[in-house]
C-alpha positions in Angstrom: -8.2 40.2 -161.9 -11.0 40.8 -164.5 -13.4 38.1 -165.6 -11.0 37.1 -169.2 -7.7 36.9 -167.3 -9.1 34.4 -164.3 -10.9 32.3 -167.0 -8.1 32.1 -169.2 -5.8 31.6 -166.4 -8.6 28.8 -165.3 -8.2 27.5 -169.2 -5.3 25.0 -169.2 -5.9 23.9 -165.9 -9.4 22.3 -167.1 -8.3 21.8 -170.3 -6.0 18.9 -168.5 -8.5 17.9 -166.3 -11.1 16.8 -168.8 -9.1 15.2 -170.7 -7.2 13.0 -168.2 -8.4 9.2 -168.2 -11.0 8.7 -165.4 -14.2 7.0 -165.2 -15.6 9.2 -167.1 -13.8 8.2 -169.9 -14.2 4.5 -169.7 -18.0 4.8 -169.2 -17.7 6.8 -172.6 -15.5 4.4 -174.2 -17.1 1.4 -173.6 -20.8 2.9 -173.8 -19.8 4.0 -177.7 -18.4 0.9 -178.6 -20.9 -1.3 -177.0 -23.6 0.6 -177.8 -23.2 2.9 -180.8 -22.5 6.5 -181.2 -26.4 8.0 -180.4 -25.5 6.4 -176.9 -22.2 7.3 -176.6 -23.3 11.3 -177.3 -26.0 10.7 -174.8 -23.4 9.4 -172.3 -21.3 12.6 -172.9 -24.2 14.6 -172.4 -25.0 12.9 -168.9 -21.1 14.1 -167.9 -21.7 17.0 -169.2 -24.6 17.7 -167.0 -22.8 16.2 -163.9 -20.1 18.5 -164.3 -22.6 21.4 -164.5 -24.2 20.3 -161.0 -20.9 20.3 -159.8 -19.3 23.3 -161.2 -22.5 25.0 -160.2 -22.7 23.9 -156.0 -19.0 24.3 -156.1 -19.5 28.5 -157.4 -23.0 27.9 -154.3 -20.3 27.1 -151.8 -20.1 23.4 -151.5 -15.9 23.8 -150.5 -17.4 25.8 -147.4 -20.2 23.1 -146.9 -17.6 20.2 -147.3 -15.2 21.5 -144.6 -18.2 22.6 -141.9 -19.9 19.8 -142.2 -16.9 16.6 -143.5 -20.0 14.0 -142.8 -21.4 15.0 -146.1 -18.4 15.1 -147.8 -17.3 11.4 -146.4 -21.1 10.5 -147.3 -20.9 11.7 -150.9 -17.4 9.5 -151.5 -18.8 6.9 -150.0 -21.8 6.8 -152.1 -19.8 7.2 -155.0 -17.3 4.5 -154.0 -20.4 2.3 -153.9 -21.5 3.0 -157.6 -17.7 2.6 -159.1 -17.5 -0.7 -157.0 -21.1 -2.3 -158.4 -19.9 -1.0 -161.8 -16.6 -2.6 -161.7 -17.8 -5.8 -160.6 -20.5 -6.0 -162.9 -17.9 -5.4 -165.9 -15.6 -8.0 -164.5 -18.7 -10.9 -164.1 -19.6 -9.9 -168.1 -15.7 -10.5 -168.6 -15.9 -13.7 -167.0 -18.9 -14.7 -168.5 -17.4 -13.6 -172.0 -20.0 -11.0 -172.8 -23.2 -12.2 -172.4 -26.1 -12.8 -170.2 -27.6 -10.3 -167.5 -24.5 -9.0 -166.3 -23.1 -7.8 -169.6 -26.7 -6.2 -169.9 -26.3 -4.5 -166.5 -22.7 -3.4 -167.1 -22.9 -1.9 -170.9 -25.3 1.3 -171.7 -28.3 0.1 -174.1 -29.5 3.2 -175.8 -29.4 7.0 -175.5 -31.5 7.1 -172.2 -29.3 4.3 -170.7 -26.3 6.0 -172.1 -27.6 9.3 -170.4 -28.1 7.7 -166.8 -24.7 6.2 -166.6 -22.4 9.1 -168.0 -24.3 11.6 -165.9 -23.9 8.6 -162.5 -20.5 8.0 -163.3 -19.8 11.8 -163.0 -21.7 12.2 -159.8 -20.2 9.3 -158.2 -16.9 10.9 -159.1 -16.0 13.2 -155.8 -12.9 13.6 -157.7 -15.2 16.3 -160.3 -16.8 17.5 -156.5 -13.3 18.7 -154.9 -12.0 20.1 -158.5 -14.8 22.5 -159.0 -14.7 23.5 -155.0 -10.9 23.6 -154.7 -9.8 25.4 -158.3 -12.9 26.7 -159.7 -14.6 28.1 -156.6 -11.1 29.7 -155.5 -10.0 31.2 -158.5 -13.9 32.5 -159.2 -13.5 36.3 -158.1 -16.7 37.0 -154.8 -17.5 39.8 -157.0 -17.9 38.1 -160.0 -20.8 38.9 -162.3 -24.1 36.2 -162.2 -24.0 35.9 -166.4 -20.3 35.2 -166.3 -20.8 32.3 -163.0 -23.5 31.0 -165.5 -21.4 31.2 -168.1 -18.8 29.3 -166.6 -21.1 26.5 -165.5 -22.5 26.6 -168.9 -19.1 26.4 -170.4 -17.9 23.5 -167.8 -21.1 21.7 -169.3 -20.2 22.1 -172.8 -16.4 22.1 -173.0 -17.1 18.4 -170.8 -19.6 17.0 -173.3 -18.0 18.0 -176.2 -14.6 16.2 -176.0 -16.4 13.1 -174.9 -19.0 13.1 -177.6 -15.3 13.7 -179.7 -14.5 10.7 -177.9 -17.3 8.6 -178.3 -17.7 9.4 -182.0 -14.2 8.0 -182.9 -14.9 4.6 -180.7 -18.4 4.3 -182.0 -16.6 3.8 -185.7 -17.2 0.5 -187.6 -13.5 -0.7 -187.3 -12.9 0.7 -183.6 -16.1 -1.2 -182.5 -15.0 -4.0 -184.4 -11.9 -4.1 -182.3 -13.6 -3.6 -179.1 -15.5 -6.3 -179.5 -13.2 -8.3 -180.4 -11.2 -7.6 -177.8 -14.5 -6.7 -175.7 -13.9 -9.7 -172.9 -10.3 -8.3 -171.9 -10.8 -4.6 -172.1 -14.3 -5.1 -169.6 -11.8 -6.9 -167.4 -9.6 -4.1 -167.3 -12.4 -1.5 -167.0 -14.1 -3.2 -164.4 -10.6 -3.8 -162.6 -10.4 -0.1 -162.8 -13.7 0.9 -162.0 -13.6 -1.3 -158.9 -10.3 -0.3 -157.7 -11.0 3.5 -157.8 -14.2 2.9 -155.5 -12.4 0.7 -153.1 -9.6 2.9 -152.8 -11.9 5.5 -152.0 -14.0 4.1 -149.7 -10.7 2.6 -148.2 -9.2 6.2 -147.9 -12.7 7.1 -145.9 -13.0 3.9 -143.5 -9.4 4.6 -141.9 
């Protein structure tokens, strides 16, 4: 199969990926409406490069990596699990505490370079994003596929990703959308970090038995 037919067949696969609800999506959601759209661009930036990483050791052989050596694999969940669970909890104490104080400072992006650092974590702590790329990406990639369309496609896995969130945060980072989050800001953190913490101790559940 050609380079157009595999990408295109690869197309609607990541197309439903991206835009499922994960973490990534929360983190983007409530960085934009907590902190404004320059910081909720810069959060879809830092997925976008996390995807790129991963897109890029998946196409480097990180599926053959993973199964030779599971340590590393159960080591990179488990570090991940770590960073959704200290995420989620610090959502759910700025719930409790209504908003403010240190933990609402902890749990929300302030400004682009904060924004940056936790869409870019949140990605990486993902290993969800790890065994996508090495299980559909790195399979369906042909061995004899050209270097400028690999980089290509770890170009487009960076852009595609960073685009719909930006899309994302630029309709939550609207006056009457942030309006409503804050508003509502106490409950939805509660429900984020419920989420947040639930995905990293199911994971690191999953890993323990």
């Amino acid at each position: 199969m050609d380079a157009p037919h595999w990408l295109l067949a690869l197309l609607p696969v990541w197309v439903l990926a991206l835009t499922a609800p994960g973490p990534d999506t929360l983190m983007v959601v409530r960085t934009a409406a907590t902190a404004g759209r320059r910081a909720g661009y810069a959060c879809a930036a830092g997925i976008g490069l996390g995807n790129a990483i991963w897109a890029g050791a998946a196409l480097a052989g990180l599926a053959v990596l993973f199964a030779e050596a599971a340590w590393l694999y159960r080591l990179v969940v488990l570090l991940g699990a770590s960073y959704l669970s200290v995420v989620g909890a610090r959502l759910l104490l700025a719930a409790w505490r209504g908003g403010s104080g240190p933990a609402a400072e902890a749990a929300g992006a302030t400004g682009v370079a904060g924004g940056f650092r936790r869409g870019l974590a949140t990605n990486l702590a993902n290993p969800k994003a790890a065994m996508f790329f090495a299980s559909v990406l790195a399979v369906a990639a042909p061995p004899d596929a050209p270097a400028a369309v690999l980089a290509a496609l770890v170009a487009g896995a960076a852009v595609t990703s960073a685009g719909w969130f930006a899309l994302v945060a630029g309709v939550l980072a609207a006056p009457p959308m942030m309006a409503s989050y804050r508003r509502a800001g106490r409950a939805l953190d509660g429900v984020a970090g419920a989420l947040f913490l639930g995905l990293g101790t199911a994971l690191a559940w999953r890993e323990a038995r």
